[in-house]
N, CA, C and O atoms as a GROMACS GRO file, in nm:
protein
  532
    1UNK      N    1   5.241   0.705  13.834
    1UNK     CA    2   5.123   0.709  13.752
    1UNK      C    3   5.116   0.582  13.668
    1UNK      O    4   5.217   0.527  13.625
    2UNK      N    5   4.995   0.541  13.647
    2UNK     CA    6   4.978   0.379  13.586
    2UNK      C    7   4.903   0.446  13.467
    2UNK      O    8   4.812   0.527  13.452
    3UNK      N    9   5.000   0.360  13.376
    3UNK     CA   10   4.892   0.369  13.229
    3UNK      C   11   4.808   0.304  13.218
    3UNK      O   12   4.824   0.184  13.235
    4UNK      N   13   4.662   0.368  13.180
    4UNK     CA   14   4.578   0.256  13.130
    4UNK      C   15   4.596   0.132  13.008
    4UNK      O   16   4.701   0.128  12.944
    5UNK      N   17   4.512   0.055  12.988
    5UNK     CA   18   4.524  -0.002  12.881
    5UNK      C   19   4.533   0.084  12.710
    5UNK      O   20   4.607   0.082  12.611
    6UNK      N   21   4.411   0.150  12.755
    6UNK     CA   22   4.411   0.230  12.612
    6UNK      C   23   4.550   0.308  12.602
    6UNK      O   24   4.619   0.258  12.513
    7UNK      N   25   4.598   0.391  12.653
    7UNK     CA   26   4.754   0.432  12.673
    7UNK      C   27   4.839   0.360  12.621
    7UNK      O   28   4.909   0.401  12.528
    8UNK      N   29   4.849   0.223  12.679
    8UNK     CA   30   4.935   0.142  12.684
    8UNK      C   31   4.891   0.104  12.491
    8UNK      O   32   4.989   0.090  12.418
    9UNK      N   33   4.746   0.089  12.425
    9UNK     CA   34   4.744   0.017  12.305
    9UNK      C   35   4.776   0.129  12.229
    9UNK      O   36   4.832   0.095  12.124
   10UNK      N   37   4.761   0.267  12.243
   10UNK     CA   38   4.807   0.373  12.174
   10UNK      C   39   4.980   0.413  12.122
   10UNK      O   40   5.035   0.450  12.018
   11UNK      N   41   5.021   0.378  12.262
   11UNK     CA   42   5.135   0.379  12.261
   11UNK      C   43   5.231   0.275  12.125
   11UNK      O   44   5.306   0.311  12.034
   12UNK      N   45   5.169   0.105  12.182
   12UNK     CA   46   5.204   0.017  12.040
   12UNK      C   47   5.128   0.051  11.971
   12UNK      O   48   5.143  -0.071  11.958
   13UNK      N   49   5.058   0.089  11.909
   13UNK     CA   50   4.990   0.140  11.768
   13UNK      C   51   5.103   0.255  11.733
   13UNK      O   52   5.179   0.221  11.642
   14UNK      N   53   5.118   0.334  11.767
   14UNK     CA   54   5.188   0.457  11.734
   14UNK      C   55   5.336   0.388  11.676
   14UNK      O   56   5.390   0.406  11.566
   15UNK      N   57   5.384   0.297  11.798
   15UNK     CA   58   5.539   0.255  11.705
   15UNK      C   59   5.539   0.130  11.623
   15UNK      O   60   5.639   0.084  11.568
   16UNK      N   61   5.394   0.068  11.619
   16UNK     CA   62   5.351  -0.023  11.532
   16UNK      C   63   5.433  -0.034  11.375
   16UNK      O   64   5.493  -0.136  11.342
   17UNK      N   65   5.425   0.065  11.306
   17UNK     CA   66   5.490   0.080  11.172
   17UNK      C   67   5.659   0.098  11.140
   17UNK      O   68   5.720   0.123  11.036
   18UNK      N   69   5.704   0.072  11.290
   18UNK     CA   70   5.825   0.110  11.286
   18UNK      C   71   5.870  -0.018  11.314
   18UNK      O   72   5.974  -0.051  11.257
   19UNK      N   73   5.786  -0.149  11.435
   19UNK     CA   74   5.810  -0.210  11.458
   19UNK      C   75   5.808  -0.346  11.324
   19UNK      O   76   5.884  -0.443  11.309
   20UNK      N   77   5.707  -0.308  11.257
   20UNK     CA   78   5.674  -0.395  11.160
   20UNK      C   79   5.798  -0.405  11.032
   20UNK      O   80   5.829  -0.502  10.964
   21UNK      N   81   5.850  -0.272  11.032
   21UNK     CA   82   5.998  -0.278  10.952
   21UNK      C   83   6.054  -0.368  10.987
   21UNK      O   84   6.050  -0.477  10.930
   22UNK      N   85   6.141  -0.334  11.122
   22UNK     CA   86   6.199  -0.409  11.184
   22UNK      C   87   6.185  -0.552  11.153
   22UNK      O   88   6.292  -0.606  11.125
   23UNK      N   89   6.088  -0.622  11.150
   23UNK     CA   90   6.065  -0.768  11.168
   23UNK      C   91   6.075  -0.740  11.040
   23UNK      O   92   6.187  -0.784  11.011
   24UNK      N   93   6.014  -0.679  10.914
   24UNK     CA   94   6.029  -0.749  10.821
   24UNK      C   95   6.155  -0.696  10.767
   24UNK      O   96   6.183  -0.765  10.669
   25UNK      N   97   6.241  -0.607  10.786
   25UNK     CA   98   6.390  -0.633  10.775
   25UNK      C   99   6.461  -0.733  10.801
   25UNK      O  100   6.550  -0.782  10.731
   26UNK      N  101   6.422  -0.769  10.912
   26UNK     CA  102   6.478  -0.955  10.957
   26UNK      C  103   6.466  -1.038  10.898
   26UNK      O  104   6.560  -1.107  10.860
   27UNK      N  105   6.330  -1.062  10.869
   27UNK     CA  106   6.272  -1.174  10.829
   27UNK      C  107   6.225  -1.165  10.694
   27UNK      O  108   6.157  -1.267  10.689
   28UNK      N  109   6.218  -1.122  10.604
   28UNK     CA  110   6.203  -1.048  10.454
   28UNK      C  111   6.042  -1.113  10.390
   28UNK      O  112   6.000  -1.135  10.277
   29UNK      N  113   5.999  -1.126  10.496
   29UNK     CA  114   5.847  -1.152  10.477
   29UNK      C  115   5.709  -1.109  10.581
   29UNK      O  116   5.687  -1.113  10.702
   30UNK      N  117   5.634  -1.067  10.464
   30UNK     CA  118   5.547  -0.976  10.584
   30UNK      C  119   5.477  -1.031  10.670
   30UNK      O  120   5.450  -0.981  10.779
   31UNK      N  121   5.436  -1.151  10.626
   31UNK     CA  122   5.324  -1.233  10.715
   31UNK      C  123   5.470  -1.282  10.891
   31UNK      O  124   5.441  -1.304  11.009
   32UNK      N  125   5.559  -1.280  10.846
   32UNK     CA  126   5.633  -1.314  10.954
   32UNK      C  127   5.643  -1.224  11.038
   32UNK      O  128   5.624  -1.233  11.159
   33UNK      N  129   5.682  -1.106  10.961
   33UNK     CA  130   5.680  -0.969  11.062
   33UNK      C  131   5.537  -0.932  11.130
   33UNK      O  132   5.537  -0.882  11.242
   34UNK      N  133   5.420  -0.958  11.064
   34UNK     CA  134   5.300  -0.942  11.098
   34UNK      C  135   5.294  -1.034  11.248
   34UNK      O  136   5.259  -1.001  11.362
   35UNK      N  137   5.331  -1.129  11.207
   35UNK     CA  138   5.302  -1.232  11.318
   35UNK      C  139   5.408  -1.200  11.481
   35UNK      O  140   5.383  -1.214  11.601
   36UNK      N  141   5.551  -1.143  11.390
   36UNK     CA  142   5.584  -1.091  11.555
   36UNK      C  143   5.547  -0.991  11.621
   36UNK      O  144   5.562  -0.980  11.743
   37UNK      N  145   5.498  -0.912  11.551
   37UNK     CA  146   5.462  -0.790  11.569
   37UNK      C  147   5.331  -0.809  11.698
   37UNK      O  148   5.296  -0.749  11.800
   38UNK      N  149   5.287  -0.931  11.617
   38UNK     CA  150   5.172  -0.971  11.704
   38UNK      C  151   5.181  -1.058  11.830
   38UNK      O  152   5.086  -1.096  11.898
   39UNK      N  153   5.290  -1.079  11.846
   39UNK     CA  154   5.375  -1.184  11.953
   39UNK      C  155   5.451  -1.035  12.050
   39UNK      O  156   5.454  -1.056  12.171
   40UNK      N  157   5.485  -0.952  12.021
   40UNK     CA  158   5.515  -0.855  12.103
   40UNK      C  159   5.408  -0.722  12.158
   40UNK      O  160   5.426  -0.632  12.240
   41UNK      N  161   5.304  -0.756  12.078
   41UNK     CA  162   5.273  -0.672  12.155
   41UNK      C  163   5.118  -0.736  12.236
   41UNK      O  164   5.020  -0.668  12.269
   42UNK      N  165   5.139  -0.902  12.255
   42UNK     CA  166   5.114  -0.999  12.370
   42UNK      C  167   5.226  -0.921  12.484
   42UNK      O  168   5.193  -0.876  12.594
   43UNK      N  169   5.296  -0.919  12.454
   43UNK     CA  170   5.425  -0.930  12.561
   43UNK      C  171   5.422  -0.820  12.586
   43UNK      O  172   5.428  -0.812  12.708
   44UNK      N  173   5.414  -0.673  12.520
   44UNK     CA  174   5.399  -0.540  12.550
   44UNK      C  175   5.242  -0.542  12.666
   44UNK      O  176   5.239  -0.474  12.768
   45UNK      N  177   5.145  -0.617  12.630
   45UNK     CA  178   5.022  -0.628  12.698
   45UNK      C  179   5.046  -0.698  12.865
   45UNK      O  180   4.963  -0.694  12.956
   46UNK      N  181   5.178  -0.758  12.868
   46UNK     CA  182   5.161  -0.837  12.985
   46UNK      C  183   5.263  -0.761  13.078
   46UNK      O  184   5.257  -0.795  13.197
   47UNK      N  185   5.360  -0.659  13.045
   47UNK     CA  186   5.468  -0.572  13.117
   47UNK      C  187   5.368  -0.455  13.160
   47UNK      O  188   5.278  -0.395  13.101
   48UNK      N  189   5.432  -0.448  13.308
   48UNK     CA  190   5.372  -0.307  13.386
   48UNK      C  191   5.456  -0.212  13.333
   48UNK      O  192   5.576  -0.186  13.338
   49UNK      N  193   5.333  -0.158  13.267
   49UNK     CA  194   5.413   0.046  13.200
   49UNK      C  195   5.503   0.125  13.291
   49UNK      O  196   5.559   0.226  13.249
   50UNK      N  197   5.520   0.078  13.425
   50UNK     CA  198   5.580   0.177  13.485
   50UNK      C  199   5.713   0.114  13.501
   50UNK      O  200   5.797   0.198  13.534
   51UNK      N  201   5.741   0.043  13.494
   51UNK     CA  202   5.861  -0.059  13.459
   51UNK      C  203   5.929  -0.015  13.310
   51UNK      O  204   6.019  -0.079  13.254
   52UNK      N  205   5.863   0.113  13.257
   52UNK     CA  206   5.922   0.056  13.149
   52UNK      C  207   5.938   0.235  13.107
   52UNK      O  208   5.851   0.316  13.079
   53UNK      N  209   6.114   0.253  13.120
   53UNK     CA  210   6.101   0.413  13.047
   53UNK      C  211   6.107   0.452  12.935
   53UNK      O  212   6.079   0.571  12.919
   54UNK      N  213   6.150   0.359  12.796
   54UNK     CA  214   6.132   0.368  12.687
   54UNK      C  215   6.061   0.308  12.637
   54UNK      O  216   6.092   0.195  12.601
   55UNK      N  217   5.936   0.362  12.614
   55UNK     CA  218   5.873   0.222  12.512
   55UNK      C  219   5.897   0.194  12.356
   55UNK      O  220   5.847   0.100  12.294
   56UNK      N  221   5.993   0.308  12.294
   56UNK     CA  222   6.008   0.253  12.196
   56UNK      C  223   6.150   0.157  12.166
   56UNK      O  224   6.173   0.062  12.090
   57UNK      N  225   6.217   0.219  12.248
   57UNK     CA  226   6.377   0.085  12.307
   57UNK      C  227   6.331  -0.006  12.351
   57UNK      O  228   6.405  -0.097  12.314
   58UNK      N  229   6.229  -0.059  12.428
   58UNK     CA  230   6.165  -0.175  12.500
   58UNK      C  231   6.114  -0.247  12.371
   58UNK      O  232   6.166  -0.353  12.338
   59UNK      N  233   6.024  -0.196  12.304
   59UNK     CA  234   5.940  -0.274  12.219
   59UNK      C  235   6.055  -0.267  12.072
   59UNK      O  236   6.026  -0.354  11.989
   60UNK      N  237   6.164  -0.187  12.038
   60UNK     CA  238   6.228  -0.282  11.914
   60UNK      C  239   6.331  -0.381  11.986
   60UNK      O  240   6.365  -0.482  11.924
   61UNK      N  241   6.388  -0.355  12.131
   61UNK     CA  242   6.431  -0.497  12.176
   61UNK      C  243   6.352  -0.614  12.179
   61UNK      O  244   6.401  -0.721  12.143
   62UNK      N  245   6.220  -0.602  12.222
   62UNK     CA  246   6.128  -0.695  12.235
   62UNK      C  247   6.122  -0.782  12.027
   62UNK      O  248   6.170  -0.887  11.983
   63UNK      N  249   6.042  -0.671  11.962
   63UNK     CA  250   6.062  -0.735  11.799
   63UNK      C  251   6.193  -0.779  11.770
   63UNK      O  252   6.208  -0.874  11.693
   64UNK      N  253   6.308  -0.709  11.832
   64UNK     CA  254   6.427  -0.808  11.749
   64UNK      C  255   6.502  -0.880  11.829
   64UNK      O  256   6.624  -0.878  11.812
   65UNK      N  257   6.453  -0.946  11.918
   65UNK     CA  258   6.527  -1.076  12.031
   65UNK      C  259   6.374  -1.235  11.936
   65UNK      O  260   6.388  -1.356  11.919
   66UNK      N  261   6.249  -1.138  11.903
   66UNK     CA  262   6.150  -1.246  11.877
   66UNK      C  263   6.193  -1.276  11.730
   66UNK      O  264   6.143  -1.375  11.678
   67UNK      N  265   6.280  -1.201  11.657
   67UNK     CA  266   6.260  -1.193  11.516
   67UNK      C  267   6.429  -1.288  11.536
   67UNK      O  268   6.461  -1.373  11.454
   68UNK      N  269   6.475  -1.270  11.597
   68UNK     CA  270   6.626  -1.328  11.620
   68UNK      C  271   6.585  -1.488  11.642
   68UNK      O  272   6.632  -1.582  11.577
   69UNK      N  273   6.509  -1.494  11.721
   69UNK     CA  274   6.500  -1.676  11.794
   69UNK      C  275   6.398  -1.709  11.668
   69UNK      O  276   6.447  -1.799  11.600
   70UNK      N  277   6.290  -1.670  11.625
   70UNK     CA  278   6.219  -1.723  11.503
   70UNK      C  279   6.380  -1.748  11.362
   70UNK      O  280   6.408  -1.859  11.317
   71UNK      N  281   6.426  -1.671  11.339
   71UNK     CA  282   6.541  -1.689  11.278
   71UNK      C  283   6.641  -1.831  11.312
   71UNK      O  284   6.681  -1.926  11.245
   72UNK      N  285   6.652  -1.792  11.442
   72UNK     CA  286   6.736  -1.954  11.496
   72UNK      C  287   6.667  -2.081  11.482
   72UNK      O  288   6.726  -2.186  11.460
   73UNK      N  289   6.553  -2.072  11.493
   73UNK     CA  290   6.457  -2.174  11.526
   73UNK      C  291   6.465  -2.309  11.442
   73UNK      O  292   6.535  -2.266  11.350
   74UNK      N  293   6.449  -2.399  11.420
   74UNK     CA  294   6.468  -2.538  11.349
   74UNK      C  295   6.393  -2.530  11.220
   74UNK      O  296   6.433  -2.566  11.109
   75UNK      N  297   6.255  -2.467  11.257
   75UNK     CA  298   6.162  -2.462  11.164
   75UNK      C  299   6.207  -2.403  11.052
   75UNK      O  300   6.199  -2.465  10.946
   76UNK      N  301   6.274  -2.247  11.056
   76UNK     CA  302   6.347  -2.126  10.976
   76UNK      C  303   6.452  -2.180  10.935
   76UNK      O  304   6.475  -2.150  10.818
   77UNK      N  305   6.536  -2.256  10.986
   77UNK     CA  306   6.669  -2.339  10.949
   77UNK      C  307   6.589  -2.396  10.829
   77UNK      O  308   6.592  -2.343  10.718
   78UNK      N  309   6.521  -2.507  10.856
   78UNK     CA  310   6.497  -2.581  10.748
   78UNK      C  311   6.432  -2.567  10.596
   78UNK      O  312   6.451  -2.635  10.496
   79UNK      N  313   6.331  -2.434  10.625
   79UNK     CA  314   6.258  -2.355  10.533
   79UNK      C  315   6.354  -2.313  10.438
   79UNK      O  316   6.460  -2.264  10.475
   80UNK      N  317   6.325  -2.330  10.311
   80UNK     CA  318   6.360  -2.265  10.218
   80UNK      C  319   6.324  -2.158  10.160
   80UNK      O  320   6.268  -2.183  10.053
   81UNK      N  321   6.332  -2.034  10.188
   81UNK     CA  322   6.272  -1.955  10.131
   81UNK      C  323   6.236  -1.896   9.966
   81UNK      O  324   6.271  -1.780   9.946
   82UNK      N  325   6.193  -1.945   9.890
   82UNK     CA  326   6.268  -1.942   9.737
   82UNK      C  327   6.137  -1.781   9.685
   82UNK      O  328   6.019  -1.750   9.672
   83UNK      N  329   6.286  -1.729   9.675
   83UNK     CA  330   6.217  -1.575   9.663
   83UNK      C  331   6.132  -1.471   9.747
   83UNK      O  332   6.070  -1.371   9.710
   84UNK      N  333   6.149  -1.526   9.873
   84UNK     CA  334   6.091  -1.439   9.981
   84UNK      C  335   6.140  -1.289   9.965
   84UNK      O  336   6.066  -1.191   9.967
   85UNK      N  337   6.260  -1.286   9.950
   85UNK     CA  338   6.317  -1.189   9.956
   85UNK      C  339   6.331  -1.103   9.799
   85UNK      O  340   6.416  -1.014   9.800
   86UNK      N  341   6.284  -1.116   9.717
   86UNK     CA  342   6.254  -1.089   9.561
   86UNK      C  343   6.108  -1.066   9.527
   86UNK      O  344   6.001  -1.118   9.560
   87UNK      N  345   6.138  -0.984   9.462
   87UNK     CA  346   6.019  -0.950   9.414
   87UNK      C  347   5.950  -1.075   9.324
   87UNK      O  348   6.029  -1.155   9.274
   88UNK      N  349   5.839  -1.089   9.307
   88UNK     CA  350   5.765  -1.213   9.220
   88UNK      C  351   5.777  -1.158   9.099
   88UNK      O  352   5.809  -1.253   9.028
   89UNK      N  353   5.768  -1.026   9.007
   89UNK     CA  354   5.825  -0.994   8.863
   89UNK      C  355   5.973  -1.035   8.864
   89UNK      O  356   6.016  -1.074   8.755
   90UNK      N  357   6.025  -1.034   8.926
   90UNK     CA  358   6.192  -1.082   8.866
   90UNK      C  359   6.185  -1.217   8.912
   90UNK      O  360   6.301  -1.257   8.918
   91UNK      N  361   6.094  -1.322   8.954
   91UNK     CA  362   6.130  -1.465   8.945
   91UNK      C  363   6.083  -1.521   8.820
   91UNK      O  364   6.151  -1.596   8.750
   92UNK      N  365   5.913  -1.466   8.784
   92UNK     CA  366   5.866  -1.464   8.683
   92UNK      C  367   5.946  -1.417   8.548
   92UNK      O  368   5.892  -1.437   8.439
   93UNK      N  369   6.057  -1.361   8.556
   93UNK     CA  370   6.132  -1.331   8.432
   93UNK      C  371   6.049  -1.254   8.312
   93UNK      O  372   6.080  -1.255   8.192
   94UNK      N  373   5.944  -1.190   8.369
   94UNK     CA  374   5.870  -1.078   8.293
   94UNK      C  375   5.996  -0.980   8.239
   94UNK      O  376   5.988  -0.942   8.122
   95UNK      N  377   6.082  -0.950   8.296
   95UNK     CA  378   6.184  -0.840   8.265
   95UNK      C  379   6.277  -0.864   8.141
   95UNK      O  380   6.392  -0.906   8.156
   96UNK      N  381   6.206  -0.828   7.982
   96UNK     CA  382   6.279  -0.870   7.879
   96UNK      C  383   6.345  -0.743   7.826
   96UNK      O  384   6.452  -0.732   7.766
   97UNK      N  385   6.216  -0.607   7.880
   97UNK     CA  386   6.261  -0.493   7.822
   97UNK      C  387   6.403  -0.398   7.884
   97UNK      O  388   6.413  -0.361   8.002
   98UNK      N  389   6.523  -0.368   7.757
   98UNK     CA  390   6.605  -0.320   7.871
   98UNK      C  391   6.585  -0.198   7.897
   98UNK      O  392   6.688  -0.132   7.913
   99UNK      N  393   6.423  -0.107   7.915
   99UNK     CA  394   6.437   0.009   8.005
   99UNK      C  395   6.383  -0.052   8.119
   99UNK      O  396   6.403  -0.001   8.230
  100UNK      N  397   6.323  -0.144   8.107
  100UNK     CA  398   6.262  -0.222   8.258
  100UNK      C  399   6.386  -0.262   8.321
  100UNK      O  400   6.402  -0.268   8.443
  101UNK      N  401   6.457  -0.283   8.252
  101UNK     CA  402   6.572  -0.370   8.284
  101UNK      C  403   6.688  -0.287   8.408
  101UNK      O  404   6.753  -0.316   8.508
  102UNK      N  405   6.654  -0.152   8.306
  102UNK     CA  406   6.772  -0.069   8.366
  102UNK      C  407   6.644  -0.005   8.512
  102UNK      O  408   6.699   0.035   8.614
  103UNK      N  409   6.473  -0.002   8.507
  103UNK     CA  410   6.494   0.062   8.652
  103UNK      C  411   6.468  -0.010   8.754
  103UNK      O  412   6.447   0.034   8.868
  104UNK      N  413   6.467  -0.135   8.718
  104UNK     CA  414   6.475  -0.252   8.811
  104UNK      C  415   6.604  -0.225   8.892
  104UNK      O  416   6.615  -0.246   9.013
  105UNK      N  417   6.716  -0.167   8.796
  105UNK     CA  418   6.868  -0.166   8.865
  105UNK      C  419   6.895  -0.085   8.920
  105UNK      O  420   6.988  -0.095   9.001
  106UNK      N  421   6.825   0.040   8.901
  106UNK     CA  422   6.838   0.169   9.010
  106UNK      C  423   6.704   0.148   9.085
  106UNK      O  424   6.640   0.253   9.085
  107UNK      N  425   6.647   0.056   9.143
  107UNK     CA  426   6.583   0.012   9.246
  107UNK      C  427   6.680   0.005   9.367
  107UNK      O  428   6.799  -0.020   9.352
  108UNK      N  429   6.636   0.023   9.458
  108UNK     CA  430   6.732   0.035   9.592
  108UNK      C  431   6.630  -0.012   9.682
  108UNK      O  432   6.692  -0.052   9.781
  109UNK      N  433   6.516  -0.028   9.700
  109UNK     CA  434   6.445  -0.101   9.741
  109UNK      C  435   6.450  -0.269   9.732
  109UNK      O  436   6.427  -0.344   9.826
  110UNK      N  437   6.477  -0.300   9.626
  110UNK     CA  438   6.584  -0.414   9.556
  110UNK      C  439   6.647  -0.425   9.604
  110UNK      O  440   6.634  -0.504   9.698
  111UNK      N  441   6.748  -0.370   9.587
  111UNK     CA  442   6.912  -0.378   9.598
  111UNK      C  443   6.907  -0.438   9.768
  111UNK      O  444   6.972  -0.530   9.818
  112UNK      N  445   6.801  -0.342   9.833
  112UNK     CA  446   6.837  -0.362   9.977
  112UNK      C  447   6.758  -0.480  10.017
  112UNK      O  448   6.783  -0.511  10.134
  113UNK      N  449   6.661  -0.566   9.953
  113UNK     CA  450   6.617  -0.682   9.979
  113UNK      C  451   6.730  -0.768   9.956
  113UNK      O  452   6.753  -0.846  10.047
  114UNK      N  453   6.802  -0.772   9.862
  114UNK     CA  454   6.915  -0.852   9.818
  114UNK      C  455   6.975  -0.866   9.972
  114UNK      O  456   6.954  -0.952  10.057
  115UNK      N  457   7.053  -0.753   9.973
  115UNK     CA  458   7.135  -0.735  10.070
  115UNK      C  459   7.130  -0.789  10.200
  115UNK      O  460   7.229  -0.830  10.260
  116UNK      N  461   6.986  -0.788  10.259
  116UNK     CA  462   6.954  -0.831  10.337
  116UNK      C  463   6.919  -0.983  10.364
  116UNK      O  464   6.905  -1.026  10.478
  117UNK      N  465   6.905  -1.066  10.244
  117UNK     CA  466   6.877  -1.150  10.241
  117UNK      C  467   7.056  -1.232  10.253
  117UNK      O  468   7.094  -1.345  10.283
  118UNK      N  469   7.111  -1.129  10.218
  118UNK     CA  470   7.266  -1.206  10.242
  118UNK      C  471   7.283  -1.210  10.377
  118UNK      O  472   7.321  -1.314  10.431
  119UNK      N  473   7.259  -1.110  10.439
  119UNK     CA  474   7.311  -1.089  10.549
  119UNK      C  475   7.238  -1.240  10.700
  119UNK      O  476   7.121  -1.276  10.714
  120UNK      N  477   7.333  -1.277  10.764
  120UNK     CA  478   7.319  -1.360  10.926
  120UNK      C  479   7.209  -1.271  11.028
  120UNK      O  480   7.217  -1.149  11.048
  121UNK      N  481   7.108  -1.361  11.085
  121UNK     CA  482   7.026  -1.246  11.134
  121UNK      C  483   7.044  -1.164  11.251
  121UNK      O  484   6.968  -1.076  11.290
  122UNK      N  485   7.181  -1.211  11.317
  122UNK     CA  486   7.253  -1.088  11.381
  122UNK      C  487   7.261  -1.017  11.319
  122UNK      O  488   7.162  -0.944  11.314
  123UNK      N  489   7.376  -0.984  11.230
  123UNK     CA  490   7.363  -0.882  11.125
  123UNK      C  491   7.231  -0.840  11.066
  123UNK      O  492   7.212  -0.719  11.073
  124UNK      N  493   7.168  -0.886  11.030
  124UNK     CA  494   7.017  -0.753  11.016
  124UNK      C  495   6.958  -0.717  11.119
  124UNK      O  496   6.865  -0.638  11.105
  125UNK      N  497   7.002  -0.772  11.279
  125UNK     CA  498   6.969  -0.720  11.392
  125UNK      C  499   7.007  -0.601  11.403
  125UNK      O  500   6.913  -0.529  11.437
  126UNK      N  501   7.139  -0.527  11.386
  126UNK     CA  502   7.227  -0.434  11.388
  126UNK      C  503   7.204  -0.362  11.270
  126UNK      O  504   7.191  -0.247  11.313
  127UNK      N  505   7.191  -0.358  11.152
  127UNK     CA  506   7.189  -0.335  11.015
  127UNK      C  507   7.119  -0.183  11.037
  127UNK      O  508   7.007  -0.177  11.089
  128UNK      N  509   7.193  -0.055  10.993
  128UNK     CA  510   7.157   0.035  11.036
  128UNK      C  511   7.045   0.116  10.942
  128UNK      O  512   7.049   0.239  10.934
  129UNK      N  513   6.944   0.035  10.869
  129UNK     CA  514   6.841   0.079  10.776
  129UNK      C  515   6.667   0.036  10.847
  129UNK      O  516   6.563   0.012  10.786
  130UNK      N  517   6.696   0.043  11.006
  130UNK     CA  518   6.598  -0.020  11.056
  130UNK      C  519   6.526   0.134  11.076
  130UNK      O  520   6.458   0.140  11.178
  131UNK      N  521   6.531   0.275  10.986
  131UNK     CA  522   6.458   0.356  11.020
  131UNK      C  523   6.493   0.433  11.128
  131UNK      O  524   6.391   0.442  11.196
  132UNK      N  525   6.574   0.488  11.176
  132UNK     CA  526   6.589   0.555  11.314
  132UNK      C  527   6.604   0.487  11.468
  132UNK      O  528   6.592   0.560  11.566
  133UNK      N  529   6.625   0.376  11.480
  133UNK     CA  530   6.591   0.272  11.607
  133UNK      C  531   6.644   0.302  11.688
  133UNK      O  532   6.636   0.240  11.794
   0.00000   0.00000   0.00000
């Protein structure tokens, strides 16, 4: 049985929001994740559906081999990211008050941008907060 197209765009729409983590777990910026997101599912558009028994194992291999080589890439090497991964209130140094202070610190949403921003993008390839993958 051949999927149609609409099938086939239902299908990436449906793991769309899962995929978009993904990249922006990698890449700690949305317009980047936006953009692979949009680079895979070119590539989801050009694979015969019947070739393919998982589409949601197919398509987060597909986002994180594109989110891996954008990572390697010369361009990403050289980029500096200054605060991609931070929130814009804590570069801005708005944070004088210490109850702001303290729930900035039980932020874990935080905590895990940090984290990730430490991490080699193998390691956030693997990084087991990609949601269920």
């Amino acid at each position: 049985m051949n999927a149609t197209p609409t099938d086939k765009t239902e299908t990436f729409m449906a793991l769309r929001p899962l995929l978009h983590s993904v990249a922006y777990q990698m890449l700690g910026s949305a317009a980047d994740a936006d953009d692979m997101v949009q680079e895979c599912f070119l590539r989801w558009e050009k694979t015969e559906a019947a070739e393919v028994r998982s589409p949601k194992a197919f398509l987060t291999t597909v986002i994180t081999r594109l989110c891996l080589k954008q990572l390697q890439s010369p361009r990403a090497r050289r980029e500096e990211y200054f605060g991609a991964a931070v929130p814009d209130f804590l570069l801005e140094g708005q944070v004088v008050n210490p109850d702001d202070h303290a729930r900035l610190a039980d932020s874990l949403s935080v905590a895990l941008l940090v984290l990730l921003r430490a991490l080699s993008p193998v390691e956030r390839a693997v990084f087991p907060a990609a949601g269920g993958v």
